[in-house]
N, CA and C of each residue as an Amber inpcrd file, in Angstrom:
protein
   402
 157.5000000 118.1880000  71.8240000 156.1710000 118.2440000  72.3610000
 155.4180000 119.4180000  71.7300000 154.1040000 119.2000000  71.5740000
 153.3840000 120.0220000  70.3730000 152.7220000 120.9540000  72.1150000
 152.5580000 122.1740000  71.8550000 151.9140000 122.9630000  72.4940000
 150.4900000 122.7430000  71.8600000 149.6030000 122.8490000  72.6750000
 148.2380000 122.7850000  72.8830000 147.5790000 123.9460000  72.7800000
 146.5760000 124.2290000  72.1640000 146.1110000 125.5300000  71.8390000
 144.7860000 125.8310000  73.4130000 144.7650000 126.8920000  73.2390000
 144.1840000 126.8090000  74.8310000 142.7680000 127.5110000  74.4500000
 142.6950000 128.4620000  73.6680000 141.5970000 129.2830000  73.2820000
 140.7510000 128.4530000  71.5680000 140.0440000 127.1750000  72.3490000
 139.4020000 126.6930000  71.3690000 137.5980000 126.8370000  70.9160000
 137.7800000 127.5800000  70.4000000 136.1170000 128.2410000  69.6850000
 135.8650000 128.0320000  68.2850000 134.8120000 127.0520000  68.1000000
 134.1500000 126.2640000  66.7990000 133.7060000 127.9810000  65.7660000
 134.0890000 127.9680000  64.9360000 134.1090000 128.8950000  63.7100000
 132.8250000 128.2800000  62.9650000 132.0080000 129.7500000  62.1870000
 130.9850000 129.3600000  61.6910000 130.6090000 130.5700000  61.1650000
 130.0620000 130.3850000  59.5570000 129.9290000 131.5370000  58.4690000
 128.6880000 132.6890000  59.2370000 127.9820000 131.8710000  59.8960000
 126.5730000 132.9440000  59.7820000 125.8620000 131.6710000  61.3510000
 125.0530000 133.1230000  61.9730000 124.8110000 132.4760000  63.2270000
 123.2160000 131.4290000  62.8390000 123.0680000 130.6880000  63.3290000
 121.6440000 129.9670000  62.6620000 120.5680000 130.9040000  63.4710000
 119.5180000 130.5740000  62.9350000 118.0780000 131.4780000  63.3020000
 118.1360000 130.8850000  64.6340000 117.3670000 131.7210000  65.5550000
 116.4270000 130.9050000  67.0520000 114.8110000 130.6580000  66.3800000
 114.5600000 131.0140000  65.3580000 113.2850000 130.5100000  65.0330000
 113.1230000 129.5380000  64.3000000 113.9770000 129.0130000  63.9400000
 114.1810000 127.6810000  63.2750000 113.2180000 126.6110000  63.6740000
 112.4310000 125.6900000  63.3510000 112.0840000 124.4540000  64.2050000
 112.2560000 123.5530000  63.2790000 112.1840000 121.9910000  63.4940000
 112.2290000 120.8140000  62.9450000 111.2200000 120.7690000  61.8990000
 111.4360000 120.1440000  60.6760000 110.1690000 119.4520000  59.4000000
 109.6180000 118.7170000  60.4770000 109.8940000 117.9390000  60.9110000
 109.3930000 116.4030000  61.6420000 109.5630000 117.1090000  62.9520000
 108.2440000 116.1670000  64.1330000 108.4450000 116.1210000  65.3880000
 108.3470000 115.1370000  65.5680000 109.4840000 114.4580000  66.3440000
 109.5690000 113.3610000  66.6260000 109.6940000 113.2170000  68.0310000
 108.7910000 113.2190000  68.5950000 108.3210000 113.2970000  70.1620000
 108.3600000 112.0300000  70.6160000 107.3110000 111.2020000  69.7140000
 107.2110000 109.7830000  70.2870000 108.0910000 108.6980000  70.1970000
 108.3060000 107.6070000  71.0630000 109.0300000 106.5690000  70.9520000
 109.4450000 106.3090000  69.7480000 108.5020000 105.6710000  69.4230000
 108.2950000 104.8660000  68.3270000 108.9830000 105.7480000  67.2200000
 108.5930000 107.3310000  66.6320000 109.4730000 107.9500000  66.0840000
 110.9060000 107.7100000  66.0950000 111.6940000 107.0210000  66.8980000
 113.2360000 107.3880000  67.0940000 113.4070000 105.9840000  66.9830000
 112.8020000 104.9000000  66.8260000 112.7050000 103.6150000  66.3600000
 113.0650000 103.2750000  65.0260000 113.6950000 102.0630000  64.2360000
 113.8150000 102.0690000  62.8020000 112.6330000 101.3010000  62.6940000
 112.3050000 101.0510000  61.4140000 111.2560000 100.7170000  60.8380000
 111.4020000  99.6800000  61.0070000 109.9710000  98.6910000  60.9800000
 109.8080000  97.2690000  61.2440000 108.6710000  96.6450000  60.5900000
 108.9030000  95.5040000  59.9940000 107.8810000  95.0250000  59.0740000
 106.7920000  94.1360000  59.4140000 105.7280000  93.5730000  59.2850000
 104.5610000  92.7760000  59.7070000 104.0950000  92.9120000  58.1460000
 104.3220000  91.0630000  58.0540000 103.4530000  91.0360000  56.6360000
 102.2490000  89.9000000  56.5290000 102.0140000  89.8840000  57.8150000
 100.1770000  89.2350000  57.9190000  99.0140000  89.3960000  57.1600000
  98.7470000  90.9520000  57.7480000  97.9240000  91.3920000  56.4000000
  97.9310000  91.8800000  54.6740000  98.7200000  91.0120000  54.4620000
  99.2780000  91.2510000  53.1570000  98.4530000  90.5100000  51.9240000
  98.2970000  91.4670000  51.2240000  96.9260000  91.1630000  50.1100000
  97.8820000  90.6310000  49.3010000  97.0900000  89.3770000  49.3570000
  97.4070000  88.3840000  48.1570000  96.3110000  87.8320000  46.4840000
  95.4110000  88.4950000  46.9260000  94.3910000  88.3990000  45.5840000
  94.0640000  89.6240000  44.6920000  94.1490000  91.1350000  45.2200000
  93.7400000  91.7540000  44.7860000  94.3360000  92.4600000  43.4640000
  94.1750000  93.4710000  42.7050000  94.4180000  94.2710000  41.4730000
  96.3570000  94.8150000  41.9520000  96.3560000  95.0360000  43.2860000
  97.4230000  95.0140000  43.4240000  98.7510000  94.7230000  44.2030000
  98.4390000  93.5780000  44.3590000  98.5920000  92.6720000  45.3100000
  99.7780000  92.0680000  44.6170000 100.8450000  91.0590000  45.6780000
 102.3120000  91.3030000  45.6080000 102.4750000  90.3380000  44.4460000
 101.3240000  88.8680000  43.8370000 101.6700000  88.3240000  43.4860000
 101.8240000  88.9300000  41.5350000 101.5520000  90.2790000  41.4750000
 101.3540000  91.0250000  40.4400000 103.0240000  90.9220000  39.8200000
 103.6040000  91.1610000  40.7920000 105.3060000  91.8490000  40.9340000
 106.0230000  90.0590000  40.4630000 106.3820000  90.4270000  39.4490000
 107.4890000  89.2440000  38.9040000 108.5960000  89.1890000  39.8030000
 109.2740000  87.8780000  39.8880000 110.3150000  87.1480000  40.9040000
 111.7460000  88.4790000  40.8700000 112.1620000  88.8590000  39.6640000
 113.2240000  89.9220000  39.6380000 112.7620000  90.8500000  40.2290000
 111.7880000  91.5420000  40.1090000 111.1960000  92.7320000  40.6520000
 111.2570000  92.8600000  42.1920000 110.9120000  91.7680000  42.4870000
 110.5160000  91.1680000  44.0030000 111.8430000  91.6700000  44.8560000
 112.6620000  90.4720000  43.9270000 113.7610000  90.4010000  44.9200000
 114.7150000  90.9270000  44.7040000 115.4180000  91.8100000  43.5830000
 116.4080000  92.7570000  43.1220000 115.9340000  94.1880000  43.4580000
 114.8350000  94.4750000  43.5550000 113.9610000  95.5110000  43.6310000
 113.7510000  96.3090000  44.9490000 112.5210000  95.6300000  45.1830000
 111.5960000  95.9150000  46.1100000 111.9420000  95.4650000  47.8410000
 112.9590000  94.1390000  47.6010000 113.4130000  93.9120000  48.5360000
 114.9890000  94.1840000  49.1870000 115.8790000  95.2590000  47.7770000
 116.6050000  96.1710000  48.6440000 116.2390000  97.2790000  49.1850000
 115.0040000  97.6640000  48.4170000 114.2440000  99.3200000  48.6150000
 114.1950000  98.9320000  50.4230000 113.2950000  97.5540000  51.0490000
 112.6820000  97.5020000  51.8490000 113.9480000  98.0050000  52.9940000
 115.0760000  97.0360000  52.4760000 116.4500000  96.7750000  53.6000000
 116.8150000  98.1300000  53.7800000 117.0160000  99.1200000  52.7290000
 117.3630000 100.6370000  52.8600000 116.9580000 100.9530000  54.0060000
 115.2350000 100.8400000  53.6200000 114.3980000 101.7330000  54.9600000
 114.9020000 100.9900000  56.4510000 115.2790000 100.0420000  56.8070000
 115.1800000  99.3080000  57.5360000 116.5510000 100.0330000  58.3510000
 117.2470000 100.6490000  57.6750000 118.2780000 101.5750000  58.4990000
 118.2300000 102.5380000  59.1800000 116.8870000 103.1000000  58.6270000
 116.7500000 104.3840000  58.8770000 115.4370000 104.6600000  60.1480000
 115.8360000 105.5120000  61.3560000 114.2200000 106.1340000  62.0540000
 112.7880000 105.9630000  61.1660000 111.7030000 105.7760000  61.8040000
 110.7940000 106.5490000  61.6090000 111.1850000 108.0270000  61.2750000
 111.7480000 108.8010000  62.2780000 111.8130000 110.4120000  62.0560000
 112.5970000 110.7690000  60.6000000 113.1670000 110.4210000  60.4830000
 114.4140000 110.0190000  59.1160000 113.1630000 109.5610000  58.0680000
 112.7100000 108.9850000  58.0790000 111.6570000 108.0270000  56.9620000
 110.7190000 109.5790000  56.8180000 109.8320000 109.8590000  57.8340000
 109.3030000 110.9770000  57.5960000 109.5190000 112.4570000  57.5620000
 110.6210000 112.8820000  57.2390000 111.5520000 113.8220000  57.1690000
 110.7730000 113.8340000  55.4730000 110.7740000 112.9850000  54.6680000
 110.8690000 113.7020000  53.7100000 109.4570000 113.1510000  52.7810000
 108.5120000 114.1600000  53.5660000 107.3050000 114.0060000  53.4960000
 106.6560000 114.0590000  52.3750000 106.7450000 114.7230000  50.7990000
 106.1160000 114.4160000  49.8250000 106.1940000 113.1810000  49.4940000
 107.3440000 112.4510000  50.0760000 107.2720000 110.9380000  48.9910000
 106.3440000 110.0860000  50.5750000 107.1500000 110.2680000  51.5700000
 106.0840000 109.0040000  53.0330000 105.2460000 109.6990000  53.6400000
 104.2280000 109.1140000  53.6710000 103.4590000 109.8350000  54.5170000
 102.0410000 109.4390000  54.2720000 101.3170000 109.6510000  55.3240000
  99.6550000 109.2900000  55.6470000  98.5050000 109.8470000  54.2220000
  98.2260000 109.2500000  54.3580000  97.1690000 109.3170000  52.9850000
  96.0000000 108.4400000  54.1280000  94.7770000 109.9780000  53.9830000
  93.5040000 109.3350000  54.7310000  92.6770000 108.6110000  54.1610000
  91.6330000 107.7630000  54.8410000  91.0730000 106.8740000  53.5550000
  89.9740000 107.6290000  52.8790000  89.4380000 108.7430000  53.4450000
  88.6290000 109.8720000  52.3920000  89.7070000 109.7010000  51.0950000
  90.3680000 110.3060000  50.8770000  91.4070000 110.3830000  49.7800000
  91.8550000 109.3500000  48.9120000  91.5020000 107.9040000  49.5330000
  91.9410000 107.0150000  48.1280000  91.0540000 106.4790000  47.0790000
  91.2660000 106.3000000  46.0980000  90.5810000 106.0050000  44.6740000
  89.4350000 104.9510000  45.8570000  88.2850000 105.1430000  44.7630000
  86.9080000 104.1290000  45.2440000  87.6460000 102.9280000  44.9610000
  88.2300000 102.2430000  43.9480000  88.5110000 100.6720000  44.2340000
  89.5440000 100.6150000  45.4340000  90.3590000 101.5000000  45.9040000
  91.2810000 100.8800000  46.6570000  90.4140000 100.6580000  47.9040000
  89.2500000 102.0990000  48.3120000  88.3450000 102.0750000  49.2040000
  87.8130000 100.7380000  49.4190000  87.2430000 100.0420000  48.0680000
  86.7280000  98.9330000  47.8160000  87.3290000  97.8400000  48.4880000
  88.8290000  97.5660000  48.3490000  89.1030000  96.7860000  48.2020000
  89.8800000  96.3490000  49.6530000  89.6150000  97.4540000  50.7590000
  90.3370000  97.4620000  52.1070000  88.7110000  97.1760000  52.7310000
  87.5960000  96.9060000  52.3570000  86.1790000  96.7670000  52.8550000
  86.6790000  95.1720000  52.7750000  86.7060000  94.4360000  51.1460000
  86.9850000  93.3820000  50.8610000  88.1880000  92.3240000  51.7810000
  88.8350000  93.0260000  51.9300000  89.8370000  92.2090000  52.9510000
  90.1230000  92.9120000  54.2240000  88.5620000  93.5510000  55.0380000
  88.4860000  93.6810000  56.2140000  89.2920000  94.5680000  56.8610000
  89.9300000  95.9360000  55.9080000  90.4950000  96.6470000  56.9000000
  90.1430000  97.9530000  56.8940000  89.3350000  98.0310000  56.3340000
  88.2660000  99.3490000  56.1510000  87.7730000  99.8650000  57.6530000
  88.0730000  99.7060000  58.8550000  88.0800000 100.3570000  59.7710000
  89.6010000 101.0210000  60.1550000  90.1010000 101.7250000  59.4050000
  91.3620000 102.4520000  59.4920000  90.7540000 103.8530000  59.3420000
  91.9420000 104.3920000  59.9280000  91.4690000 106.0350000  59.5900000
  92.5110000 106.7310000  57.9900000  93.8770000 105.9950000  58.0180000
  94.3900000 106.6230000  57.0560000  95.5980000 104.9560000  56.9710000
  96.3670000 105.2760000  55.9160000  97.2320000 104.3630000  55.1890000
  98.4780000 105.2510000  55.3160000  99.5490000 104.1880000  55.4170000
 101.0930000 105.1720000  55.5100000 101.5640000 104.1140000  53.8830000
 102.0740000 105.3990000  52.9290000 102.4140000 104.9510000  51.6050000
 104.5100000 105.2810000  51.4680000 105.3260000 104.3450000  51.4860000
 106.3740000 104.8480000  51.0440000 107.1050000 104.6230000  49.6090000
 107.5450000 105.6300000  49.6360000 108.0580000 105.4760000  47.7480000
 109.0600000 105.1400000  47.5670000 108.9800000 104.1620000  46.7190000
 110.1510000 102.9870000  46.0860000 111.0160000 103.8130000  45.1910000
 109.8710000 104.0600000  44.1610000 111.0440000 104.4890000  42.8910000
 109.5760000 105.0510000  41.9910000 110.1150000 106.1460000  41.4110000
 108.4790000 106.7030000  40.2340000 107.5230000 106.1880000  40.8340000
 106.4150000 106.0810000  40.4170000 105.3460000 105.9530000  40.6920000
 104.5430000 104.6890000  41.5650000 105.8590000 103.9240000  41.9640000
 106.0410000 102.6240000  43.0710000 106.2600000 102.7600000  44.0750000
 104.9800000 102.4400000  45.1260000 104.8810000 102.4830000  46.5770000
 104.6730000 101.6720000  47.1000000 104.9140000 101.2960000  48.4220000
 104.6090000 100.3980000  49.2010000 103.3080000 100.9360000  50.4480000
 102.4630000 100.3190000  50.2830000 101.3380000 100.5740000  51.1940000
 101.0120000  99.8690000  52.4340000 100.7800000 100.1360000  53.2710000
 101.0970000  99.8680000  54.6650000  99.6680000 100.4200000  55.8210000
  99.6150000 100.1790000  56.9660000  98.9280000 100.4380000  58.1950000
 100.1150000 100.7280000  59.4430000 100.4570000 101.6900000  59.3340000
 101.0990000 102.1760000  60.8060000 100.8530000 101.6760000  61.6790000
 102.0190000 100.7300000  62.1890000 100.9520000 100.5650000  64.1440000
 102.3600000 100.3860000  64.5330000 102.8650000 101.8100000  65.3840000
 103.8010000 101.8650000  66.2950000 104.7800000 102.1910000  65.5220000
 106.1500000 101.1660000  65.7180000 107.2840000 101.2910000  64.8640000
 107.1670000 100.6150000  63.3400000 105.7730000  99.1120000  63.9260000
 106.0040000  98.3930000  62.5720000 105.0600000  99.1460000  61.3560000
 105.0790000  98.4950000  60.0390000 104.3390000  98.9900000  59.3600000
 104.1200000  97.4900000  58.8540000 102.0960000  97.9220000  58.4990000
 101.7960000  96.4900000  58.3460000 101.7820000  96.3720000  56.8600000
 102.2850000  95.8140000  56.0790000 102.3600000  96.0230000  54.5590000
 101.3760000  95.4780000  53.9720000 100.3080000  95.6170000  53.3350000
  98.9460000  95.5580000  52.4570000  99.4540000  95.2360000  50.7630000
């Protein structure tokens, strides 16, 4: 019979700060939610619009990028804020401005953009957990 150690205290190099706080606050529901898709409003005519993206691209691509996210929180997704994150519509190029007037969604306040890979994003409307993909 193995004797049992009685005096058990977790070891650790250096004590962490008390001033520490979180990148992310994830207060709300929906934060602690995984991501969820709505593809209703999904632009199908425009400059960059899905039917641009060839059949490999689509579906070797863009549609494991999507399944990744699909594991992960909101809070997790926005943790790593240079690549996801809100882009207001002051801030986007005049055609994209243009082109959310054109297919009626130009009453938004900002766009949630997540990054695929280099310079490939997926553009979206936040509402709640889902994201509406554009």
């Amino acid at each position: 019979m193995i004797a049992a150690r009685i005096n058990k205290t977790p070891k650790h190099k250096y004590k962490p700060s008390k001033k520490k706080s979180p990148r992310v606050h994830c207060f709300t529901d929906t934060n602690q939610q995984t991501i969820s898709w709505q593809f209703g409003k999904l632009d199908m005519n425009g400059d960059w619009c899905c039917k641009q993206i060839d059949r490999a691209t689509l579906w070797d691509f863009l549609f494991e990028r999507i399944k990744n996210f699909e594991t992960m929180t909101w809070c997790e997704i926005l943790v790593d804020k240079d690549n996801n994150h809100d882009v207001e519509k002051k801030n986007l190029s005049p055609e994209a401005r243009k082109r959310l007037v054109q297919i009626r969604q130009d009453d938004i306040d900002s766009l949630f953009t997540l990054h695929l890979s280099g310079l490939r994003r997926l553009w979206g409307i936040r509402d709640g957990r889902a994201l509406q993909v554009l």
